[in-house]
C-alpha positions as CSV (number, residue, x, y, z in Angstrom):
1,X,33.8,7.9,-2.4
2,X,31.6,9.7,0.0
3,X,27.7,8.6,-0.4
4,X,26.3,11.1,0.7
5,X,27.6,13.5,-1.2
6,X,25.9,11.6,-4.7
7,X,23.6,14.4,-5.6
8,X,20.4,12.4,-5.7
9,X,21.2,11.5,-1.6
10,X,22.1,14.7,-0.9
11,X,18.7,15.9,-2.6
12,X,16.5,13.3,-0.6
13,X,18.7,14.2,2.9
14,X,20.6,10.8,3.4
15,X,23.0,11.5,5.9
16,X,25.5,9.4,7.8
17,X,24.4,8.2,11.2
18,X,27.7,6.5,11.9
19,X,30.4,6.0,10.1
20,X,28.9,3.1,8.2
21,X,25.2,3.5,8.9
22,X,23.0,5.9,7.0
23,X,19.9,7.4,8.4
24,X,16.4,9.5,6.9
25,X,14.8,12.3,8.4
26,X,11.2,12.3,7.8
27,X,10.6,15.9,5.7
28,X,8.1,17.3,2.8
29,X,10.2,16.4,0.0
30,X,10.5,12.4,0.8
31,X,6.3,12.1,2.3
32,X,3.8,10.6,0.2
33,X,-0.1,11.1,-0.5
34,X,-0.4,9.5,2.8
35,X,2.1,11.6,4.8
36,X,4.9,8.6,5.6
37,X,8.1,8.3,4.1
38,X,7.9,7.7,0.5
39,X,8.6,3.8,-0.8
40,X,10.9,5.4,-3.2
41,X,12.8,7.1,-0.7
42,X,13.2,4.0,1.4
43,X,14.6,2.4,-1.4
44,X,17.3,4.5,-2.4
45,X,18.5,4.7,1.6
46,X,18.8,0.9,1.1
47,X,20.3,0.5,-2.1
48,X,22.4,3.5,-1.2
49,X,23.4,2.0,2.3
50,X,23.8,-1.4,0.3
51,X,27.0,0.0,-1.9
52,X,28.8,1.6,1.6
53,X,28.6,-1.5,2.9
54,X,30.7,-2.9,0.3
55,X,33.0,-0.4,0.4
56,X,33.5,-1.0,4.2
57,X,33.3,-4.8,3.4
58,X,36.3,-5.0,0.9
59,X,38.0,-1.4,1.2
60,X,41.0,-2.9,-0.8
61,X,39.3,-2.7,-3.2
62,X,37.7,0.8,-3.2
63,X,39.0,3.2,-6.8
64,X,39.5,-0.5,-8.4
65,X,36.5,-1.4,-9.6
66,X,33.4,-0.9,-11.2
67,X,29.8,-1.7,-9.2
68,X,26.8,-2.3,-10.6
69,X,23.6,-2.7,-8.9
70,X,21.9,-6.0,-10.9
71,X,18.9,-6.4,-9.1
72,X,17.2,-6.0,-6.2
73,X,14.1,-7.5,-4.4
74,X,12.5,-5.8,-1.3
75,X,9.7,-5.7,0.9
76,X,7.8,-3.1,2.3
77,X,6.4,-4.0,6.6
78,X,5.2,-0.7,7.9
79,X,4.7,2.5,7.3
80,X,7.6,4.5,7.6
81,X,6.8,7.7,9.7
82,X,9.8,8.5,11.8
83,X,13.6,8.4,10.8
84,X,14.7,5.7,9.4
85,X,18.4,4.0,9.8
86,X,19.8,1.5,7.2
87,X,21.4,-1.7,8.3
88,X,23.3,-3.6,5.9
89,X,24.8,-7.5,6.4
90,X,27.0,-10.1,4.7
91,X,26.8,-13.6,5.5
92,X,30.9,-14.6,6.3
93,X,30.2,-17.9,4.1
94,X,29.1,-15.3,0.6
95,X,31.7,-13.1,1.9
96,X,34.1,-15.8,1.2
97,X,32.9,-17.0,-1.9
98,X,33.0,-13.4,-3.3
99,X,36.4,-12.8,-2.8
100,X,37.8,-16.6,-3.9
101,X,36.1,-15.9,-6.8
102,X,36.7,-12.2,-7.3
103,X,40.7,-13.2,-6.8
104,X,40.4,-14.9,-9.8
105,X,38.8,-13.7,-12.0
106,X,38.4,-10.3,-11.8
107,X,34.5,-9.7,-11.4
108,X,32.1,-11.8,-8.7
109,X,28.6,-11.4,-7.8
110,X,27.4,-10.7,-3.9
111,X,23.9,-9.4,-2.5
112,X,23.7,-7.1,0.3
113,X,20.9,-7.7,3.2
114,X,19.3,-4.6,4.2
115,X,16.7,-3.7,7.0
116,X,15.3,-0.5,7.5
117,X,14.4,0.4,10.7
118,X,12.4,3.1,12.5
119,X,13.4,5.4,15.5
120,X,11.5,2.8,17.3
121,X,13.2,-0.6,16.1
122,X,10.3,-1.1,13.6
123,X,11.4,-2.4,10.5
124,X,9.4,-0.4,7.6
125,X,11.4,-2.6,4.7
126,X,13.8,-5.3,3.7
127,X,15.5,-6.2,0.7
128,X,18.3,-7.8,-1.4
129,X,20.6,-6.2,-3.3
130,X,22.4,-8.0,-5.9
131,X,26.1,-6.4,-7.0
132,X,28.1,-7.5,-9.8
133,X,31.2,-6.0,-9.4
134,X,34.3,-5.9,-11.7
135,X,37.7,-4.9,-11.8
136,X,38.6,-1.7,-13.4
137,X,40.8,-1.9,-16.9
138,X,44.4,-0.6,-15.9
């Protein structure tokens, strides 16, 4: 499936930056009260950027099963005034763990590191998202 074609990205502006890195223009519809890039809006580029990285992680499994975004803990650094870029990372050891115990049993938990950067470096936010995923009924 194609993220940025979910109508809620599409509505906000997430586009792709590369072909597994999404980015955020800074316009009207995403500023807050205080003219930088709504917290909100952050947030969905994250979580958003969070669930391509697992499809670029384990693209066997892609059409096979079912995400579902659990919970998520993140922290806002700076204000966010330029576009932003999400970055998304696995460490190789939960990597592992995921798919030992995915491979058996059908469903496994993993969370998803995410920083947010500015055109300047500048992270703006951080966070964990927490995916339980599960393998479709056949």
């Amino acid at each position: 499936m194609d993220v940025t074609q979910i109508p809620f990205v599409k509505h906000i502006g997430i586009e792709r930056k590369e072909e597994c890195t999404l980015k955020l223009e800074p316009t009207l519809i995403i500023q807050n009260h205080i003219q930088t890039i709504h917290a909100s809006a952050q947030y969905a580029l994250a979580e958003t950027q969070s669930g391509l990285y697992l499809q670029t992680l384990f693209p066997k499994y892609v059409g096979q099963v079912v995400p579902l975004l659990r919970g998520s803990t993140v922290k806002y650094k700076n204000p966010a005034i330029s576009t932003l870029t999400a970055y998304a990372s696995v460490d190789d050891e939960v990597k592992g763990k995921f798919i030992s115990f995915f491979e058996r049993k059908g469903r496994g938990s993993i969370a998803v590191h995410i920083e947010v950067r500015d055109e300047k470096g500048t992270i703006t936010m951080i966070g964990e998202f927490n995916w339980f995923i599960k393998r479709t009924e056949k």
